[in-house]
C-alpha positions as CSV (number, residue, x, y, z in Angstrom):
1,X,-30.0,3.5,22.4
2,X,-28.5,2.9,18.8
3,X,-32.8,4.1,17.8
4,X,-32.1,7.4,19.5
5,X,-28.4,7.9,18.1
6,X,-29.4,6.9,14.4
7,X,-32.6,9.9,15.0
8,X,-29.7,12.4,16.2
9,X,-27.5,11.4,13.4
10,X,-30.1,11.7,10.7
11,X,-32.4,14.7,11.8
12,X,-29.3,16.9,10.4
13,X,-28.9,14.7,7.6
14,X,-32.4,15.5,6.8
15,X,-32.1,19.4,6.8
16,X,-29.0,19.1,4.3
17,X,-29.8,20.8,0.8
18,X,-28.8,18.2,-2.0
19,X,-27.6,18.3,-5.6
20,X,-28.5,15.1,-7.2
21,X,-25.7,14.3,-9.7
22,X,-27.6,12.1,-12.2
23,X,-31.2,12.1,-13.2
24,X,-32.8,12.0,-16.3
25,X,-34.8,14.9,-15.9
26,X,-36.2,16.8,-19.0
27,X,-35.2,20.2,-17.4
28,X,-38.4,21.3,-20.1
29,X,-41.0,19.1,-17.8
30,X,-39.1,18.3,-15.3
31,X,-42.7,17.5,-12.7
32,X,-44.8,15.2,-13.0
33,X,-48.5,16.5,-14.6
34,X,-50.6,13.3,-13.2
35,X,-50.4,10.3,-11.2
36,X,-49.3,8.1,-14.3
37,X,-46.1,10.2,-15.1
38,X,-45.6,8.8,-11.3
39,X,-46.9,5.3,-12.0
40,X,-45.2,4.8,-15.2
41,X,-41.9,5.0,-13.8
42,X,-40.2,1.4,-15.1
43,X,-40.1,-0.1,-11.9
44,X,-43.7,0.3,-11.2
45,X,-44.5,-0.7,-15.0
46,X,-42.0,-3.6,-14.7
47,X,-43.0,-5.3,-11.3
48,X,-46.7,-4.9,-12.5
49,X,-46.1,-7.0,-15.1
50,X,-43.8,-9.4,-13.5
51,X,-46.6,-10.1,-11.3
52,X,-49.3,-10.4,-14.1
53,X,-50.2,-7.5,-15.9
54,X,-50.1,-7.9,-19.6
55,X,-47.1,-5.5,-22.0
56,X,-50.2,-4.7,-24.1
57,X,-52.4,-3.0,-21.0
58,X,-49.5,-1.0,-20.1
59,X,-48.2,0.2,-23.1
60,X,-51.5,0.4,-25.0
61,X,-51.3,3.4,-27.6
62,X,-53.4,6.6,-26.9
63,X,-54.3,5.3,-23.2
64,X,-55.2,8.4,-21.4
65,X,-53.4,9.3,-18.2
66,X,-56.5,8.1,-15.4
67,X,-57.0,4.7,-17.7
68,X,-53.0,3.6,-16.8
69,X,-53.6,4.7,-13.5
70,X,-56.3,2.0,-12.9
71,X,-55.2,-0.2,-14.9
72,X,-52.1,-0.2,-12.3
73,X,-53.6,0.2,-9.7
74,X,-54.9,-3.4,-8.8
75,X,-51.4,-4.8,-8.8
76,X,-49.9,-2.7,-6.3
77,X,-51.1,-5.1,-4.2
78,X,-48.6,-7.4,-5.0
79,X,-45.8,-5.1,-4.8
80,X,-46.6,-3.4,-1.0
81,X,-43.6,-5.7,0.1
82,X,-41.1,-3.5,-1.9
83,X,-38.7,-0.6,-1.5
84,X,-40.6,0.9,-4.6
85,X,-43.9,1.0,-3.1
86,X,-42.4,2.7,-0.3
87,X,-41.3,5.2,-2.4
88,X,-44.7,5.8,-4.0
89,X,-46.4,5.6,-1.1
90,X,-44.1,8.1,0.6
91,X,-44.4,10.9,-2.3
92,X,-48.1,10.4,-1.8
93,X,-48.3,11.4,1.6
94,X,-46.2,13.8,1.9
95,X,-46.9,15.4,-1.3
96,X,-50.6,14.9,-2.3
97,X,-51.7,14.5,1.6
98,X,-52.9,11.0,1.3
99,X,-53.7,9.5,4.6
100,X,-53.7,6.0,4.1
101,X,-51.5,3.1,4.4
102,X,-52.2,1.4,1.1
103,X,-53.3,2.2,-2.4
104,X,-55.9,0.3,-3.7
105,X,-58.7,0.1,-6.0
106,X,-61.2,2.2,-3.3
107,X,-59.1,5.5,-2.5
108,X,-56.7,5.3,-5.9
109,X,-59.2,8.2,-7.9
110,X,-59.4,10.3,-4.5
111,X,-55.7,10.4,-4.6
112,X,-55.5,10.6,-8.4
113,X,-57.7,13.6,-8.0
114,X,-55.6,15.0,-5.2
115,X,-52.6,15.0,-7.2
116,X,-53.8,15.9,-10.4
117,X,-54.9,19.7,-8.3
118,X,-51.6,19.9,-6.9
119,X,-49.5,19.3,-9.6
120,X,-51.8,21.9,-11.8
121,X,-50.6,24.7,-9.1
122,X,-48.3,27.1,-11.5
123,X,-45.7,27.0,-8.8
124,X,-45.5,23.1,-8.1
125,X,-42.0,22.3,-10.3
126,X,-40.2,24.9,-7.5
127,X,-42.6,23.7,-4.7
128,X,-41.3,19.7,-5.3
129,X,-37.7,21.2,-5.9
130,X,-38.0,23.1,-2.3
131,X,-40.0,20.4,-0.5
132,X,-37.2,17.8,-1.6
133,X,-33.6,20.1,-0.6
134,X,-32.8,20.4,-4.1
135,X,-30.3,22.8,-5.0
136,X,-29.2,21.4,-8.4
137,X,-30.0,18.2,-10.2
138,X,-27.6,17.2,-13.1
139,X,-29.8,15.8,-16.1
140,X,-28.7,13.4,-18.9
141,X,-28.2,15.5,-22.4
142,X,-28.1,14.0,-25.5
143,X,-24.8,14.6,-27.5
144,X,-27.2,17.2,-30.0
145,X,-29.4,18.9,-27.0
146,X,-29.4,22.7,-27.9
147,X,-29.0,23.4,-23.8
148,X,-31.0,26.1,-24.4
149,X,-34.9,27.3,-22.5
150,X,-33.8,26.5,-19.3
151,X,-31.7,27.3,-16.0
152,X,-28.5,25.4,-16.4
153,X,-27.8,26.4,-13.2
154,X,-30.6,24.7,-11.7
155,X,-30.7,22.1,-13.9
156,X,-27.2,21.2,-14.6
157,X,-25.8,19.5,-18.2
158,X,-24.1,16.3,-18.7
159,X,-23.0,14.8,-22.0
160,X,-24.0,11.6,-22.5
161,X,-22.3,9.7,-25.1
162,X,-23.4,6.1,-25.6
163,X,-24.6,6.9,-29.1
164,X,-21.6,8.2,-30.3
165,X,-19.6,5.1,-29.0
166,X,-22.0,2.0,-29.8
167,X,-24.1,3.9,-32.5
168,X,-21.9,5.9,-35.3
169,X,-23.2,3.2,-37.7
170,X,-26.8,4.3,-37.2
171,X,-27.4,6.9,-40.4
172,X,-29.6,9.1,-37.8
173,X,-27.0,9.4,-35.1
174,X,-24.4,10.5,-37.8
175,X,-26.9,13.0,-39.3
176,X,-27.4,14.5,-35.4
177,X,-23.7,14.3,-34.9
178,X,-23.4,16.6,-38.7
179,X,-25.8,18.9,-37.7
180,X,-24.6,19.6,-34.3
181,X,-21.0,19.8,-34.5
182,X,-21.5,21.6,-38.6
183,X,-18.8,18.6,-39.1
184,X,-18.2,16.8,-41.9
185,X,-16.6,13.7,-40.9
186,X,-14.6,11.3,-43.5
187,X,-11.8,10.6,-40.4
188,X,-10.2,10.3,-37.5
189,X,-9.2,13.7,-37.7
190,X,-12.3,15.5,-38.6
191,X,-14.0,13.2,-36.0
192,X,-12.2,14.3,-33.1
193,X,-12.8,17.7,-34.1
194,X,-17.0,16.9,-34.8
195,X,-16.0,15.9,-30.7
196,X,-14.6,18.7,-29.5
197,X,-16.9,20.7,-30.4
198,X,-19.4,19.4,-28.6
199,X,-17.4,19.2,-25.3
200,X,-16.9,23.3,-26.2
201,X,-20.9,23.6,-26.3
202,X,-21.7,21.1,-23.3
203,X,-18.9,23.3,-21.5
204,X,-20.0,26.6,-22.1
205,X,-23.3,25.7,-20.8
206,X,-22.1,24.8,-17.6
207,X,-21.9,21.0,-18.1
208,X,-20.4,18.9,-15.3
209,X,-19.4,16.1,-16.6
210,X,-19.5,13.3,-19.4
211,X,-21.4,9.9,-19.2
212,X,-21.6,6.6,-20.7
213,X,-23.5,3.3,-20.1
214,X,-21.4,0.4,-20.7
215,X,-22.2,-3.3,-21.8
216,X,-20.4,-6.2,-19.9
217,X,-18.1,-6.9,-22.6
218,X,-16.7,-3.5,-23.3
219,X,-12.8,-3.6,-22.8
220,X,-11.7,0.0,-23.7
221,X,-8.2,0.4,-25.3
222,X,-6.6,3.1,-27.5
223,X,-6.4,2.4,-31.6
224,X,-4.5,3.9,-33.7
225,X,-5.1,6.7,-36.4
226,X,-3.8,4.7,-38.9
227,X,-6.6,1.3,-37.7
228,X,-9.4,3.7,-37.8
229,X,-9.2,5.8,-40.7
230,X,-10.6,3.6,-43.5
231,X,-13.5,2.4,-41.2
232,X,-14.2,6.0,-40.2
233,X,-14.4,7.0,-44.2
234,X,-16.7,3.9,-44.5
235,X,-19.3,4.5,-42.1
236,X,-19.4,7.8,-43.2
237,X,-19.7,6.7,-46.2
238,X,-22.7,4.3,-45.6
239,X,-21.2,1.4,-46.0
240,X,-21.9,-1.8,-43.9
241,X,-19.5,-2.8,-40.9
242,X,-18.0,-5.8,-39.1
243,X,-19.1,-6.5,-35.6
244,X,-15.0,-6.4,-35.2
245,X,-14.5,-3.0,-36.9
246,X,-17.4,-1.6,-35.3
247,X,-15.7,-2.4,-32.2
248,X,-13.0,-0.6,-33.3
249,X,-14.2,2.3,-34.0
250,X,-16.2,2.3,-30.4
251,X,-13.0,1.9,-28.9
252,X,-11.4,4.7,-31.0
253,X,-14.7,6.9,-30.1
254,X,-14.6,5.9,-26.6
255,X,-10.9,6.8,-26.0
256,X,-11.1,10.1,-27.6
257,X,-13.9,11.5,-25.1
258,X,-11.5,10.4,-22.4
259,X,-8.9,12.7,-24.0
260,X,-10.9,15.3,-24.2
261,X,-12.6,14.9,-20.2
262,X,-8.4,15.5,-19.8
263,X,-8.7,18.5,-22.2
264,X,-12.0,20.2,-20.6
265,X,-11.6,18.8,-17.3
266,X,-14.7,17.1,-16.8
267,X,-15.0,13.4,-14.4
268,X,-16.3,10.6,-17.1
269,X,-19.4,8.9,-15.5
270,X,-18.6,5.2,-16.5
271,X,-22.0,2.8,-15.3
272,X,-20.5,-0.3,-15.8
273,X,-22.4,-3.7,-16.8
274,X,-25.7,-3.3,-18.2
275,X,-26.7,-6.1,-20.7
276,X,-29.5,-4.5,-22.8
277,X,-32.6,-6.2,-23.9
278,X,-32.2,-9.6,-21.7
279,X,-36.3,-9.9,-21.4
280,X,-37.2,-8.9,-25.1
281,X,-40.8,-9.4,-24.3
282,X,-40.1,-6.9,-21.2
283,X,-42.2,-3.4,-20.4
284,X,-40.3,-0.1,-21.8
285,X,-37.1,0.0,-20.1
286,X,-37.7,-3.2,-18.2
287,X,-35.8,-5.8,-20.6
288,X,-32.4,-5.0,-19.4
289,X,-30.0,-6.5,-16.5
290,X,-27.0,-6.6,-14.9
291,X,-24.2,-9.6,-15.8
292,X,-22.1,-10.7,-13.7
293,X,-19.3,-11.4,-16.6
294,X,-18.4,-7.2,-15.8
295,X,-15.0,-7.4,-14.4
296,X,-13.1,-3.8,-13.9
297,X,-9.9,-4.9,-15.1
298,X,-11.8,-4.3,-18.8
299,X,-10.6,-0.8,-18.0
300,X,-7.1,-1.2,-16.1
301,X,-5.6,0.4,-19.6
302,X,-8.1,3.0,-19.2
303,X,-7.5,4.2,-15.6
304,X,-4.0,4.2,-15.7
305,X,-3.7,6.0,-19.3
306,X,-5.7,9.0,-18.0
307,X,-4.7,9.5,-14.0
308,X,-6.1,13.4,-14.6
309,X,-9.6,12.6,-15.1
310,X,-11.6,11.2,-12.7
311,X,-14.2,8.2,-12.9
312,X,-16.8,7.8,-10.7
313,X,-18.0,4.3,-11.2
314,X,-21.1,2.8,-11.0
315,X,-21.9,-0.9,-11.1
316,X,-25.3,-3.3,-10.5
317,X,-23.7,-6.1,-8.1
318,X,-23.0,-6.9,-5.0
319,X,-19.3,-8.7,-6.2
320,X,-19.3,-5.7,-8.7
321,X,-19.3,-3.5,-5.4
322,X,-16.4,-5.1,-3.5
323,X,-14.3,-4.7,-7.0
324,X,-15.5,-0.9,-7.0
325,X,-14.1,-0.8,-3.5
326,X,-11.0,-2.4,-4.2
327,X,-10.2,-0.4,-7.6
328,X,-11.5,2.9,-5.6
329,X,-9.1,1.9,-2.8
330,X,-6.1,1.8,-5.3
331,X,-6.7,4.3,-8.2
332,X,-7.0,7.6,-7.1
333,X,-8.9,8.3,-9.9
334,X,-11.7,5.8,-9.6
335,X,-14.5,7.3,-7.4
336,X,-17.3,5.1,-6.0
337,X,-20.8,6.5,-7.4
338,X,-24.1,5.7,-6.1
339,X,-26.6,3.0,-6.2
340,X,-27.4,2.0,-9.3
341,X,-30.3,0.5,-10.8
342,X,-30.9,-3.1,-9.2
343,X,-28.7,-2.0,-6.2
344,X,-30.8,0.6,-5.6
345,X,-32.5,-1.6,-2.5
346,X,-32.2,-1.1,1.0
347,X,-30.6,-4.9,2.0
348,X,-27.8,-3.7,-0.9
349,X,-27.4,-0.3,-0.6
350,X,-26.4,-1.1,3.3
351,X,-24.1,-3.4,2.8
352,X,-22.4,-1.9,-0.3
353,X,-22.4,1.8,2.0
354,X,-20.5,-0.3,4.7
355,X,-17.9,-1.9,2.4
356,X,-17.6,1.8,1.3
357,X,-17.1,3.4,4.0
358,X,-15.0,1.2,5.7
359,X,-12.3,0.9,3.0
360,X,-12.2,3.6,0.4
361,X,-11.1,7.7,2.0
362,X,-13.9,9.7,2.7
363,X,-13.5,12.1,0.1
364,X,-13.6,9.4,-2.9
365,X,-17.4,8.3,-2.2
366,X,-20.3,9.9,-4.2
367,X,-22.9,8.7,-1.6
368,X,-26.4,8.6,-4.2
369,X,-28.0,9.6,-6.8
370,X,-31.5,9.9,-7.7
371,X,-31.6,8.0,-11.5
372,X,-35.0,9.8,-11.4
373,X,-37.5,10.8,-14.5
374,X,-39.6,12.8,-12.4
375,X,-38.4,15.6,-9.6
376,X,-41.2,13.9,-7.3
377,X,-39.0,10.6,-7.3
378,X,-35.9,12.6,-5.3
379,X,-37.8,12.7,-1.8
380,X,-37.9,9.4,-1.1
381,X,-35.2,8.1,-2.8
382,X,-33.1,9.9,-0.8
383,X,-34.9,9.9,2.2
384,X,-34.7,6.2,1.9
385,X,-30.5,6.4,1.5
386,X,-30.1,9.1,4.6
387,X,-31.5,6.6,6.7
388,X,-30.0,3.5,5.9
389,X,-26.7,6.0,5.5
390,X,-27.5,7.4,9.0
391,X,-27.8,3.7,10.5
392,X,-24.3,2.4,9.5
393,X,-22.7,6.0,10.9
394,X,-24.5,5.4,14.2
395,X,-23.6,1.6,14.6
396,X,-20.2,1.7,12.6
397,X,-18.7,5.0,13.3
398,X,-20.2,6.1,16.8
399,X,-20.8,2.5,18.5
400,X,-18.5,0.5,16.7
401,X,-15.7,3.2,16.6
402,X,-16.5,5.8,19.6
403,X,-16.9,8.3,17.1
404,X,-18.9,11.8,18.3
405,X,-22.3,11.5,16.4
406,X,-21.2,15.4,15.5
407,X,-18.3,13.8,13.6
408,X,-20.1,11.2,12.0
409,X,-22.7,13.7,11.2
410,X,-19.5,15.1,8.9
411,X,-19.3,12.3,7.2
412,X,-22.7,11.9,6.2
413,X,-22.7,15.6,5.0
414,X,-19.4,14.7,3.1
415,X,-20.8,11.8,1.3
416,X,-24.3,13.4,0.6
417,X,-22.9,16.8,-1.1
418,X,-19.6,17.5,-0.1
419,X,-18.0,15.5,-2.5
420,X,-20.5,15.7,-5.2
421,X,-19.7,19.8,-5.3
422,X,-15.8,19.0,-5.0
423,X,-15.6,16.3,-7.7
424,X,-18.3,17.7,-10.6
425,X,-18.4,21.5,-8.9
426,X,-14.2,21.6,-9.2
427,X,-14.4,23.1,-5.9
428,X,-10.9,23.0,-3.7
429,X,-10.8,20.4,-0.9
């Protein structure tokens, strides 16, 4: 029975068109060209070599596309127990036509071959986008990214900002920040104005929203023109900082882009908890993890100081999760966002949609997100969350409630897209 209602549930779930509200898609090469832009996604890289394979095979300079691929190749063998094999195995099948059940060291160059043809077809970008329900995907800009030589309407903007808060003392970031905002910054004043003008640029280019990534011990708090002035002058200036003023001026940073979300109406993206470079030794991208020290109250100040923008919050625990919930549940500008990251597994991506759904209103959940590199990644990633989202409607809503599955069916499409078109689109409920 509940095998036949999750089916009748999820077949519409299936046919739904999606927009993907956060990938980091060059909208420029936004397929893959061969099966190592696939393969050299960081969780493939980082699980090869957690199982064995050496940093130096994997990141080896000048290595030609095939060479990573079967150098790869014999370790997926210890990784067919994982939700990311599933994923590459999926995108295989359905996109390259491989037949098998398992990538290994016989069959890898007949499907490297296979995919290599496909993704040489002039039209394969618009094929993947098409194949995969894609309507929009919203990419991750950097604070100086022209937004021009491509379809912002397909490929939507979104200023990220983590260089601008944890980074001003960098000489490069302040020469990008110079020459895209034709600033020059001595102070607060002339700062916030080096700011708005890229929020004008992101804006008239049909930006969506704002991001940031945020380290564990980030507690974000308003300071004063008069604090930040002489330590604004000085890193403009060149001049050397304090761990302690650089904080400050973070803060300063970081509270002015909330002003101006206010100003341009845009939700802040706030990924919560990330402690970079944990594994040092680590594969590109691989070195970093979640810390449980995160606690949401770092930002009560920040949520109740700015009740006209909205947050949609993502975090990397399970205990992270149930405080999402219960801040989500309270604020009614804190949205729950996705599955980020290392809860981007079917066992937590289950129970966290549960807690979800069961406690927070229905129109205050952003149900998933890609996170992808590549367009090819958005297939299964999603087809893996309609699933696991279609068993919990079926067994929570229509079993466990009496629901009609045509009303949980609503749900699901309110989760998927509806709210992602309401809260970045600025569509009316």
């Amino acid at each position: 029975m509940s095998g036949t209602l999750i089916q009748e549930i999820l077949q519409p779930l299936e046919q739904l068109r999606l927009i993907d509200p956060h990938s980091h898609i060059n909208p420029h090469a936004a397929a893959s060209k061969t099966l190592a832009d696939i393969l050299g996604y960081h969780y493939y890289t980082e699980l090869a070599h957690s199982a064995g394979l050496s940093r130096q095979k994997i990141e080896e300079p000048g290595i030609e596309p095939k060479e990573k691929v079967a150098r790869l190749v014999p370790w997926l063998a210890t990784i067919e127990n994982t939700a990311q094999y599933s994923w590459l195995l999926e995108m295989c099948q359905v996109f390259f036509g491989f037949c098998d059940d398992r990538i290994t060291t016989a069959n890898w160059e007949k499907l490297y071959d296979a995919a290599q043809a496909k993704m040489q077809q002039p039209n394969w970008e618009q094929f993947v986008l098409e194949r995969s329900g894609l309507d929009q995907v919203y990419l991750t800009n950097d604070f100086d990214d022209p937004l021009q030589g491509f379809d912002t309407q397909l490929y939507v903007p979104c200023l990220r900002t983590d260089d601008l808060v944890f980074h001003l003392v960098k000489p490069e970031v302040r020469a990008r920040l110079a020459k895209a905002s034709s600033a020059d910054v001595h102070d607060a004043a002339s700062l916030k104005s080096a700011l708005s003008h890229l929020f004008s640029h992101f804006v008239t280019n049909g930006a969506r929203a704002c991001a940031i990534s945020l380290p564990p011990d980030f507690s974000p708090e308003p300071i004063s023109v008069t604090t930040v002035n002489p330590l604004i002058a000085r890193i403009f200036a060149g001049q050397e900082m304090s761990a302690d003023e650089s904080r400050t001026v973070s803060n300063f940073v970081f509270w002015s882009l909330a002003e101006f979300c206010e100003q341009f109406k845009l939700p802040f993206d706030l990924m919560i908890g990330v402690n970079r470079r944990v594994y040092e030794s680590g594969v590109f991208q691989g070195q970093d993890l979640y810390d449980k020290r995160t606690s949401l109250i770092q930002y009560k100040k920040l949520f109740n100081a700015f009740p006209g923008v909205t947050f949609p919050v993502s975090v990397l625990s399970e205990t992270s999760n149930q405080e999402l919930v219960s801040y989500s549940w309270i604020f009614p500008n804190v949205v729950t966002s996705g599955h980020w990251w290392y809860s981007n597994i079917p066992v937590f991506i289950e129970r966290d949609t549960r807690g979800r759904l069961q406690a927070v209103p229905m129109t205050k959940q952003i149900g998933y997100y890609s996170d992808m590199y590549k367009l090819e990644f958005a297939l299964p990633k999603f087809a893996m969350y309609r699933r696991i989202l279609a068993k919990v409607l079926a067994e929570d809503f229509v079993m466990g409630r009496g629901w009609k599955p045509e009303r949980a069916v609503e749900l699901g499409v309110r989760i998927l897209r509806g709210n992602v078109e309401v809260i970045f689109g600025g569509r009316a409920e």
